[in-house]
Backbone as CSV, one residue per row, in Angstrom:
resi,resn,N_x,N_y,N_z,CA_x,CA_y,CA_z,C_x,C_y,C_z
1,UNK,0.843,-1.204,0.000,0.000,0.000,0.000,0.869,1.242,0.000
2,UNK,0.561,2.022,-0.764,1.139,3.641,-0.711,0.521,4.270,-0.352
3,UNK,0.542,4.892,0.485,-0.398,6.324,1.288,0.155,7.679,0.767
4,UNK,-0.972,8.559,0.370,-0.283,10.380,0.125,-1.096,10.885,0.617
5,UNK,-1.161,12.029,1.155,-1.486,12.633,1.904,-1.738,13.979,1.109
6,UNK,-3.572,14.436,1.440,-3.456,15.644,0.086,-3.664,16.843,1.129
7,UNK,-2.819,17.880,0.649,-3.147,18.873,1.565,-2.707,20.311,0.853
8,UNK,-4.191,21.646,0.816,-3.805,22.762,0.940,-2.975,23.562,1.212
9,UNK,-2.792,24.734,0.787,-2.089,26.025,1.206,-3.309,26.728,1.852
10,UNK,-4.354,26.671,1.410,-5.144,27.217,2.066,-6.728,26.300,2.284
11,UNK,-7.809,27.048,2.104,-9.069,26.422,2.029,-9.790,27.113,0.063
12,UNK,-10.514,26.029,-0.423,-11.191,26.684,-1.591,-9.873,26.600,-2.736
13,UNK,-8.891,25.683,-2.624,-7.423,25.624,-3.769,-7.507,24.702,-4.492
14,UNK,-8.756,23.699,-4.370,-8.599,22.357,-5.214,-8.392,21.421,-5.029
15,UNK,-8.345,21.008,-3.713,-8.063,19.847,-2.762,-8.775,18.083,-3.173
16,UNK,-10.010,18.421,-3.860,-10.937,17.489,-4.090,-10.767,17.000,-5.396
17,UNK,-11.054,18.105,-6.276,-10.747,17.706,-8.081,-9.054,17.100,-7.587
18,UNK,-8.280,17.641,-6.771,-6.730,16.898,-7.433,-6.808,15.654,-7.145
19,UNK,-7.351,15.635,-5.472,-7.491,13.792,-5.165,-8.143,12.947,-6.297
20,UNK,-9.571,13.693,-6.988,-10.154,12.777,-7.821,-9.458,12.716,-8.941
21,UNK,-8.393,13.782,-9.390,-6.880,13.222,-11.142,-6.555,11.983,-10.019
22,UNK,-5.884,12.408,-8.980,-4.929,11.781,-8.757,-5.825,10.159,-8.478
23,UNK,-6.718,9.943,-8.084,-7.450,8.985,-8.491,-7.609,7.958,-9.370
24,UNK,-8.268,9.291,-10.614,-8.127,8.587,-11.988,-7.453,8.630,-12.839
25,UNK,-6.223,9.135,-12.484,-4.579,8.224,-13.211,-4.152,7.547,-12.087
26,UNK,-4.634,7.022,-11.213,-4.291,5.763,-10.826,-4.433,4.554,-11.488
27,UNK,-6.295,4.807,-11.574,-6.786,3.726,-11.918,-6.873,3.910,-13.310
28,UNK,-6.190,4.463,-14.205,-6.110,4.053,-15.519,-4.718,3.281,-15.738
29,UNK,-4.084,4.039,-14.705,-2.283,2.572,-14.193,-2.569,1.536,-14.440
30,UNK,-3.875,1.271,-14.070,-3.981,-0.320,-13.659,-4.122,-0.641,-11.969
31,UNK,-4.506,0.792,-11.258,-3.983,0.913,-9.824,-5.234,0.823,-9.362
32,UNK,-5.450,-0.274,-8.360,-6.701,0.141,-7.569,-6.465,1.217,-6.083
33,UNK,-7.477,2.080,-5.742,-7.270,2.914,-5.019,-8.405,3.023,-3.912
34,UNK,-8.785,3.760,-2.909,-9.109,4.313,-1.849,-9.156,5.268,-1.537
35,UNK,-10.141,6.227,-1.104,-9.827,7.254,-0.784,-10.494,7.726,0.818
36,UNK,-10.315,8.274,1.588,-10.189,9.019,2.787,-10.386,10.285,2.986
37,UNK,-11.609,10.581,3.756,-11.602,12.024,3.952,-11.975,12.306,5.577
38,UNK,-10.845,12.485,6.688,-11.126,12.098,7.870,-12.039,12.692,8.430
39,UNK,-12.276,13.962,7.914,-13.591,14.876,8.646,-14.214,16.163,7.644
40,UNK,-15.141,15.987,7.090,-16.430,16.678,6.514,-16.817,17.879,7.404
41,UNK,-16.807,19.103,6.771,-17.513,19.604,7.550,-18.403,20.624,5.720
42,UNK,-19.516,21.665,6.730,-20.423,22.047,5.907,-21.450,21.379,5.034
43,UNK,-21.155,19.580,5.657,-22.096,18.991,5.097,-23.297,18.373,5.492
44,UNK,-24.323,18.694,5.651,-25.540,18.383,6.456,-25.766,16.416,6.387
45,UNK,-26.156,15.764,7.344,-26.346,14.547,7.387,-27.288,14.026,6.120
46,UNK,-26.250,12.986,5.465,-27.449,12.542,4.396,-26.839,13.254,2.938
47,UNK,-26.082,14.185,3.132,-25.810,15.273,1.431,-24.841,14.426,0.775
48,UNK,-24.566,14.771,0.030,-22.581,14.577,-0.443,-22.132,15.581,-0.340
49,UNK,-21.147,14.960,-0.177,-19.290,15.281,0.424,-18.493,15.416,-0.299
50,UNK,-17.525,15.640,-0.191,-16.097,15.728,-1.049,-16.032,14.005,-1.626
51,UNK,-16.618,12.966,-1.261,-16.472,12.078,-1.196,-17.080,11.541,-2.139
52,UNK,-18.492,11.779,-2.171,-19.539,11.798,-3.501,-19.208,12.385,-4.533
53,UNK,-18.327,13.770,-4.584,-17.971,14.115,-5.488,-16.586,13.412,-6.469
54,UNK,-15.768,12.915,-5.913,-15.266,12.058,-5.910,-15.087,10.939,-6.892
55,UNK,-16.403,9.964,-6.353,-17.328,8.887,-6.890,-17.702,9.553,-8.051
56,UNK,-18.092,10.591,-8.435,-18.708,11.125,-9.576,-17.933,11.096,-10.375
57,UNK,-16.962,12.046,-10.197,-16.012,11.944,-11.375,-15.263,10.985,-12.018
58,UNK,-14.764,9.822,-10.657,-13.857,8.841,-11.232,-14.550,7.712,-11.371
59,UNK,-15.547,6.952,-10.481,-15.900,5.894,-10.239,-15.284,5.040,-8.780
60,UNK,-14.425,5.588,-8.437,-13.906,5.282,-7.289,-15.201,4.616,-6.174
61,UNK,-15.249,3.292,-5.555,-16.259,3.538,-4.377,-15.882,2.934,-2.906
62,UNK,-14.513,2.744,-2.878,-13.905,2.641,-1.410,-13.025,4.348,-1.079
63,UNK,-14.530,4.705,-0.384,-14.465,5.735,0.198,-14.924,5.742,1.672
64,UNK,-14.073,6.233,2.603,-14.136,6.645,4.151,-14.371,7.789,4.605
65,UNK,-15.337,8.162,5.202,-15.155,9.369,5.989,-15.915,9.169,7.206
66,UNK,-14.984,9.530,8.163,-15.248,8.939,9.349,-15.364,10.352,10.256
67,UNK,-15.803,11.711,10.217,-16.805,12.532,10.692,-17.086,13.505,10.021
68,UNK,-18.377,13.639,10.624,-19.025,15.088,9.332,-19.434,16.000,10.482
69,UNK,-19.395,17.124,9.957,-20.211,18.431,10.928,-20.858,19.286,10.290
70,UNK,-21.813,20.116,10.497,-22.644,20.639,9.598,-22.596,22.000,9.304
71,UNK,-21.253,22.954,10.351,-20.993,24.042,9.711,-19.478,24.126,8.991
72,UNK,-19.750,25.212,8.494,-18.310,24.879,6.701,-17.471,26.079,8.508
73,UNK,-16.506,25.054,8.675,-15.373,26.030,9.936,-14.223,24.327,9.610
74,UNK,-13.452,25.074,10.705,-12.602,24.274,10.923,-12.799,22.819,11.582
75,UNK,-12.635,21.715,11.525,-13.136,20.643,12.010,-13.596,20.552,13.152
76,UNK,-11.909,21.029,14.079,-11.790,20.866,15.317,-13.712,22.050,16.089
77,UNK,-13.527,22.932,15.498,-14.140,24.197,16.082,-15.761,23.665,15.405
78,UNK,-15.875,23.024,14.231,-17.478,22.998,14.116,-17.515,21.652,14.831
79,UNK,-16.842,20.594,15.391,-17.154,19.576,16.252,-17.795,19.887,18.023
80,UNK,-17.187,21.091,18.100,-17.257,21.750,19.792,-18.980,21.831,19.323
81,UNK,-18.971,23.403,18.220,-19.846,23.567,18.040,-21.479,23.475,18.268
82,UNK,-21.487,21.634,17.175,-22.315,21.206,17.138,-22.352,19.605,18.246
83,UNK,-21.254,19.609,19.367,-21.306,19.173,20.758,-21.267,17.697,20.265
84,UNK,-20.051,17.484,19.143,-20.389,15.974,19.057,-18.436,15.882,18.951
85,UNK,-17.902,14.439,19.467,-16.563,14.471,19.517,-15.694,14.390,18.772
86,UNK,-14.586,15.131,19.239,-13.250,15.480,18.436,-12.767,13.914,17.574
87,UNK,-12.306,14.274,16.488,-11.840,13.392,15.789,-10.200,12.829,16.439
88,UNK,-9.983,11.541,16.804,-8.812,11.106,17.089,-7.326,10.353,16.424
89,UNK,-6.636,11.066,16.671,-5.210,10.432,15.499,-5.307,9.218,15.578
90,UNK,-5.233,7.834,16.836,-5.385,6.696,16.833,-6.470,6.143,15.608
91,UNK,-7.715,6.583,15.925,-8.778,6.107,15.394,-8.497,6.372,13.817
92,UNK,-7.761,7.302,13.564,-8.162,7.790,11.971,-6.836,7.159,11.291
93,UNK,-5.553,6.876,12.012,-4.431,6.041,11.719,-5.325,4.436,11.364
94,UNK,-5.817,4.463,12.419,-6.486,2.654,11.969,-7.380,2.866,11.181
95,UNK,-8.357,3.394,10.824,-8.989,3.610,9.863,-8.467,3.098,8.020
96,UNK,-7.146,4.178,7.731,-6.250,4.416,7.414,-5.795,3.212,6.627
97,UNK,-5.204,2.255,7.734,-5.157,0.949,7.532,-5.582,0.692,7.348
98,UNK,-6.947,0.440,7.466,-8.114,-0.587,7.262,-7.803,-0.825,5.726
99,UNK,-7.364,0.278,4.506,-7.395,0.500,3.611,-6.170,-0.457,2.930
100,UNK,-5.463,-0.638,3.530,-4.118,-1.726,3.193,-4.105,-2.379,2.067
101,UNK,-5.234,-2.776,1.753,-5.591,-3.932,0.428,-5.260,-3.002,-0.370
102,UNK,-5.328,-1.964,-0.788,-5.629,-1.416,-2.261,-4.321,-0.511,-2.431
103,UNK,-3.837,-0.589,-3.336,-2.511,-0.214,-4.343,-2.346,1.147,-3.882
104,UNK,-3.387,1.946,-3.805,-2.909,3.541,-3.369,-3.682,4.401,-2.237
105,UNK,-3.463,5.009,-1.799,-4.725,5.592,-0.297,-4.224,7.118,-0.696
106,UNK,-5.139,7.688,-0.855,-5.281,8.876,-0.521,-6.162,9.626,0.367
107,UNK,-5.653,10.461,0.946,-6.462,10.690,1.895,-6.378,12.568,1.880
108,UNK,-7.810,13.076,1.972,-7.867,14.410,1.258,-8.152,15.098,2.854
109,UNK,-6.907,15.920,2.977,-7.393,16.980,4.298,-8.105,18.232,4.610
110,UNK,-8.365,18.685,5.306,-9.586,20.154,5.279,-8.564,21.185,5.192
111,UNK,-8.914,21.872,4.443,-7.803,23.635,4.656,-6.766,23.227,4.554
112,UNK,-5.951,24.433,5.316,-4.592,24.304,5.454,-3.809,23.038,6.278
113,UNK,-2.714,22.563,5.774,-1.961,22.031,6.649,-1.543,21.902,8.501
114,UNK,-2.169,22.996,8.985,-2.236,23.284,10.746,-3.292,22.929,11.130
115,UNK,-4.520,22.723,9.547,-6.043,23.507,10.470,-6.239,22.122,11.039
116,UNK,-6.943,21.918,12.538,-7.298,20.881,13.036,-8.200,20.114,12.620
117,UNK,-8.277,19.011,12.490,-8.942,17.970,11.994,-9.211,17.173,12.724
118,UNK,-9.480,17.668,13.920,-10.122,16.983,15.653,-9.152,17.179,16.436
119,UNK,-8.265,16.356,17.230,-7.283,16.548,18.329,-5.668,16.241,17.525
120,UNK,-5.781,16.855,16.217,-4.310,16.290,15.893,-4.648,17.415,14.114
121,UNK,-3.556,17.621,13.561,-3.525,18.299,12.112,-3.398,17.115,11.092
122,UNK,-3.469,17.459,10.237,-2.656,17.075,9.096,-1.452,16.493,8.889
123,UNK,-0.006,17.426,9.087,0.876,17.139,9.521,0.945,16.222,10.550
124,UNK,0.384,15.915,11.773,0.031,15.075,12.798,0.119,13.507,12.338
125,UNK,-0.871,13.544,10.890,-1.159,12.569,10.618,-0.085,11.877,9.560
126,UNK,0.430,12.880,9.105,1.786,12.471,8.475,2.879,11.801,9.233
127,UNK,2.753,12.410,9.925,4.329,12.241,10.475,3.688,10.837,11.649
128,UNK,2.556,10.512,11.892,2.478,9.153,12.352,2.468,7.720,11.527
129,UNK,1.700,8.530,10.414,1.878,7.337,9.147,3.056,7.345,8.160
130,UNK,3.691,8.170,8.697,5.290,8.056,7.685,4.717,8.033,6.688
131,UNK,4.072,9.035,5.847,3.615,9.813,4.521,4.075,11.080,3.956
132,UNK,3.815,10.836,2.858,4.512,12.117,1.786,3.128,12.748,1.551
133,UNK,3.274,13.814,1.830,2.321,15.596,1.443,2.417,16.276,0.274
134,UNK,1.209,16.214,-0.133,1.048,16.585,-1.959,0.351,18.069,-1.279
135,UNK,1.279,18.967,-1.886,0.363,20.357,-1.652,0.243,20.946,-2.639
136,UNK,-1.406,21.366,-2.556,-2.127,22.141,-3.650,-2.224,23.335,-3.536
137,UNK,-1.864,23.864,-4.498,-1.663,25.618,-3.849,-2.606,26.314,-5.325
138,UNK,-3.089,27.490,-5.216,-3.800,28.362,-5.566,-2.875,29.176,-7.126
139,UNK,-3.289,29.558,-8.174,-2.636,30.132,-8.954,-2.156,31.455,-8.808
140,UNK,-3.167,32.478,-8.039,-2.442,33.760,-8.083,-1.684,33.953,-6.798
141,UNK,-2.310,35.563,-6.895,-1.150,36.336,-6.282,-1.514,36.217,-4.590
142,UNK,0.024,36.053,-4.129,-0.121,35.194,-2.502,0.256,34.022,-2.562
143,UNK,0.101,33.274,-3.470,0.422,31.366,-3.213,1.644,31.327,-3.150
144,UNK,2.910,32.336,-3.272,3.591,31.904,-3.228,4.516,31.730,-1.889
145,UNK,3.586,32.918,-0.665,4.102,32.968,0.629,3.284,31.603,1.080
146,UNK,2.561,31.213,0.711,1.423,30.326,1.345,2.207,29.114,0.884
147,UNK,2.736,28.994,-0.142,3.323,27.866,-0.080,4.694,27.573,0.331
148,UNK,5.362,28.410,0.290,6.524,28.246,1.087,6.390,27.872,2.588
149,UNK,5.250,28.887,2.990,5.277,28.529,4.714,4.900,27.407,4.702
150,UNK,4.040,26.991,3.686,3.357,24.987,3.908,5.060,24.084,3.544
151,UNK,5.733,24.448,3.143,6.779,23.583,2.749,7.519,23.596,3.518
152,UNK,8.020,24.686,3.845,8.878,24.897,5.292,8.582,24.292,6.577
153,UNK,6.570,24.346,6.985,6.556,23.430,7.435,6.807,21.991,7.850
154,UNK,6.187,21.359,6.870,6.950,20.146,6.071,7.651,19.746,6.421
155,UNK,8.948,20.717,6.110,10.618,19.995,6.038,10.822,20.222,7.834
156,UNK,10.336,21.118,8.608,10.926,21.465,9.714,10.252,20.453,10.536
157,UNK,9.361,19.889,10.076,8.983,18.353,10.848,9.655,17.010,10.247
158,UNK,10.102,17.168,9.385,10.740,15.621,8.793,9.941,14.831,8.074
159,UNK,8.322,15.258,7.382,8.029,15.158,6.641,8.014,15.641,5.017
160,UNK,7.813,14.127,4.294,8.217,14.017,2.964,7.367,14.921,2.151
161,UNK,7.663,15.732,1.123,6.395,16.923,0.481,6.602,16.221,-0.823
162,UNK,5.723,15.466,-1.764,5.817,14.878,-2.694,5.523,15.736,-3.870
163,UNK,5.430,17.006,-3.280,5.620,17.696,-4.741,4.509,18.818,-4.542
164,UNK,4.056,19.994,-5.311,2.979,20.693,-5.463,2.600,20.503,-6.583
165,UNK,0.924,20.942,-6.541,-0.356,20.856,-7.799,-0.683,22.173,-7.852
166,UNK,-0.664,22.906,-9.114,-2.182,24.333,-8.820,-3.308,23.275,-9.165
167,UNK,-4.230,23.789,-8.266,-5.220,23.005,-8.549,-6.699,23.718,-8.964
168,UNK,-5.994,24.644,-9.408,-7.280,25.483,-10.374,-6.215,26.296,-11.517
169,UNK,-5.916,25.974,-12.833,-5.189,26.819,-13.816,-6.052,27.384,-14.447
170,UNK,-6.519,29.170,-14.526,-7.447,29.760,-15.285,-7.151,29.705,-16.494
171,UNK,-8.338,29.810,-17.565,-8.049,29.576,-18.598,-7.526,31.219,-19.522
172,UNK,-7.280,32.147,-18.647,-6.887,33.226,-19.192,-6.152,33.700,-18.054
173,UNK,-4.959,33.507,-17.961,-4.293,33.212,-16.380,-3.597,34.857,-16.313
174,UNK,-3.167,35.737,-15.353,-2.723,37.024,-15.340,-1.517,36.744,-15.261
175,UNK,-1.195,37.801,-15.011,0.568,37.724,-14.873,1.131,37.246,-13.674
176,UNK,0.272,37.742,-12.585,0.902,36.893,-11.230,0.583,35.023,-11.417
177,UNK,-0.634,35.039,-11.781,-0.568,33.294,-12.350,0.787,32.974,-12.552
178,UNK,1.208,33.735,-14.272,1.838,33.451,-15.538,3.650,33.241,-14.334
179,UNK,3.855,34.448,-13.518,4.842,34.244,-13.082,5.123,33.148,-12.035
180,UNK,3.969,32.958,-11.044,3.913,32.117,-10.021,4.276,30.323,-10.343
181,UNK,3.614,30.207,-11.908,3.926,28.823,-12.518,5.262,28.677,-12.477
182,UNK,6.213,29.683,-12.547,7.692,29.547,-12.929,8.206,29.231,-11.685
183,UNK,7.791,30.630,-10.689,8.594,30.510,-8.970,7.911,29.916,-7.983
184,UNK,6.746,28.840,-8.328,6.306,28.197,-7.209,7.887,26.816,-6.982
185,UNK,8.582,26.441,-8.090,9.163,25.413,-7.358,10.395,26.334,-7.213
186,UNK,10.745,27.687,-7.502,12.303,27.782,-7.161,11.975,28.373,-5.761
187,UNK,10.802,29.078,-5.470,10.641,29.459,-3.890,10.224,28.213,-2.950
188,UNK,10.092,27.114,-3.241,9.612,26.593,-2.679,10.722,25.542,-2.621
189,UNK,11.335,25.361,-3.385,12.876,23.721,-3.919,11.971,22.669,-4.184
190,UNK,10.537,22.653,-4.649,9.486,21.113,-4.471,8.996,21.829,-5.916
191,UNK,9.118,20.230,-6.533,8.558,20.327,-8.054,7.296,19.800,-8.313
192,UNK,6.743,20.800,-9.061,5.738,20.954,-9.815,4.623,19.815,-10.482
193,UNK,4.424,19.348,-9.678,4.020,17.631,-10.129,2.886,17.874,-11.443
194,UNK,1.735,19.467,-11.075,0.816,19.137,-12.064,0.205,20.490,-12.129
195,UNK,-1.008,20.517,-13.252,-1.840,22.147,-12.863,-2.758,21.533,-13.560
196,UNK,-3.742,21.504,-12.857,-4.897,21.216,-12.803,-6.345,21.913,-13.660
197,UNK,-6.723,22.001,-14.652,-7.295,23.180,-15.794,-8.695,23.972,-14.676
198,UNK,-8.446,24.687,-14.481,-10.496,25.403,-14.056,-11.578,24.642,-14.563
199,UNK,-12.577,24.525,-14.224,-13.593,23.594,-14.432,-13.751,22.584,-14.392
200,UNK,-12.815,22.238,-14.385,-12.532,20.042,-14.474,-13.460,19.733,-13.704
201,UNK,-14.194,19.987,-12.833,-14.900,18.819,-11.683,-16.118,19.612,-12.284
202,UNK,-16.483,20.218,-13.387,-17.976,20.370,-13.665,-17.947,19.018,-15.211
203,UNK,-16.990,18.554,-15.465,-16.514,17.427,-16.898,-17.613,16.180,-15.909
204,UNK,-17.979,15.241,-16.985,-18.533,14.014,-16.923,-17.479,13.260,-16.210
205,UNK,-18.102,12.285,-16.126,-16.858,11.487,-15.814,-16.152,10.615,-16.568
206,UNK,-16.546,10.248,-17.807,-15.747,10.012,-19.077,-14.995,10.863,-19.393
207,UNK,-15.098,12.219,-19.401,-13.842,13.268,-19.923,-13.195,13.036,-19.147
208,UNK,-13.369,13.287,-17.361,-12.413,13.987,-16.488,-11.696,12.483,-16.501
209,UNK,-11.728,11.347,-16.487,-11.032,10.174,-16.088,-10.039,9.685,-17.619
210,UNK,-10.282,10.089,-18.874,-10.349,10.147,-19.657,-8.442,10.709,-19.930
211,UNK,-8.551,12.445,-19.404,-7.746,13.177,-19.652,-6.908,13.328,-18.321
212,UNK,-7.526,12.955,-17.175,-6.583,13.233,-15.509,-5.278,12.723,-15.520
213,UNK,-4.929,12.141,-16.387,-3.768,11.628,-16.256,-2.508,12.482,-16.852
214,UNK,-3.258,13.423,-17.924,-2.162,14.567,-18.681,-2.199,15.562,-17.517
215,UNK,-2.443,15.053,-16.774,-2.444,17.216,-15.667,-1.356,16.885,-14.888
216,UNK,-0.608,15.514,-14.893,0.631,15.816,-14.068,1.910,15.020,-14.753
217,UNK,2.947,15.632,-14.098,4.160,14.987,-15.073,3.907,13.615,-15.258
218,UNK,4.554,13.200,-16.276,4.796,11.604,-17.220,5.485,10.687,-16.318
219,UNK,6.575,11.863,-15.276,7.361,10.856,-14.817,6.962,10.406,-13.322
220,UNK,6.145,11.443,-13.402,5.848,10.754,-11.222,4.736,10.343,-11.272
221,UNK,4.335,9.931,-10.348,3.172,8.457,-9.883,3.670,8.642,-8.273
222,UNK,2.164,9.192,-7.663,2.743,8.845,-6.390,2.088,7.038,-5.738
């Protein structure tokens, strides 16, 4: 089993469409996969999730999500909230596992890299499952402090950063875009795994599974 770990620069960067490429160029590998989403929030009991969305695009249907809350906040803070309990690193590590059988696990985190995701981050969860961090960062102007501080993070814990995604490329991109494509990996020393086109997660799921496999380099496969 390979585990990656998907995680923001911020919240609203693309976190979901990249898990679902990274999905379906798995499974056009020949890779069966899994996916993980340890805590939902903004989603009322009964809706879809990042998870359903997911399923839509690729076909994927070993999917986990093991808590939901019903206001769009931070995990930790809409769990108090709505008075139901914090999500636990133990529990969501075994979870995790449970997934072992299948060729690839991804597992898609809320927001940023710090934001809590019950009694433990993101990073938390890395650095217990000895996993590499795919960060998706935003095209314009700002991603590039946002991603450095997510990388720096990263490295100053001893976790592996398997690379960055934009995970929204406009289709008429400005100049801070146009420049940011160039200096997201020299500010950052982490290469460029993919860029992800705008709209993709409104595509069928014959297109998007179709073409997910051209949005990131030829040569990596996580």
């Amino acid at each position: 089993m390979s585990i990656l770990l998907i995680s923001g620069t911020s919240t609203d960067v693309g976190k979901t469409v990249v898990t679902a490429a990274l999905a379906a160029a798995a499974r056009a590998a020949g890779r069966s996969v899994a996916v993980c989403k340890p805590a939902q929030t903004g989603v009322a009991p009964g809706e879809p999730g990042d998870l359903a969305e997911i399923t839509r695009l690729t076909g994927v249907t070993r999917t986990l999500e093991l808590a939901r809350y019903p206001e769009p906040l931070a995990p930790d803070t809409a769990a108090r909230r709505a008075g139901l309990p914090l999500l636990g690193l133990a529990e969501t590590v075994a979870a995790i596992d449970s997934l072992a059988d299948a060729d690839l696990v991804l597992v898609e985190g809320a927001g940023g890299l710090l934001v809590r995701m019950g009694e433990f981050t993101l990073l938390d969860l890395a650095e217990k499952l000895g996993a590499p961090v795919l960060v998706v960062a935003a095209a314009g102007l700002g991603t590039l402090n946002h991603s450095e501080l997510t990388t720096r993070t990263l490295a100053a814990a001893g976790v592996a950063c398997a690379g960055l995604v934009i995970g929204s490329w406009p289709d008429a991109p400005d100049l801070a875009s146009r420049c940011n494509r160039d200096d997201l990996p020299r500010v950052t020393g982490t290469e460029l795994r993919g860029v992800i086109p705008a709209g993709v997660g409104d595509w069928t799921r014959e297109r998007f599974t179709a073409t997910a496999a051209s949005w990131f380099e030829a040569v990596w496969r996580p």
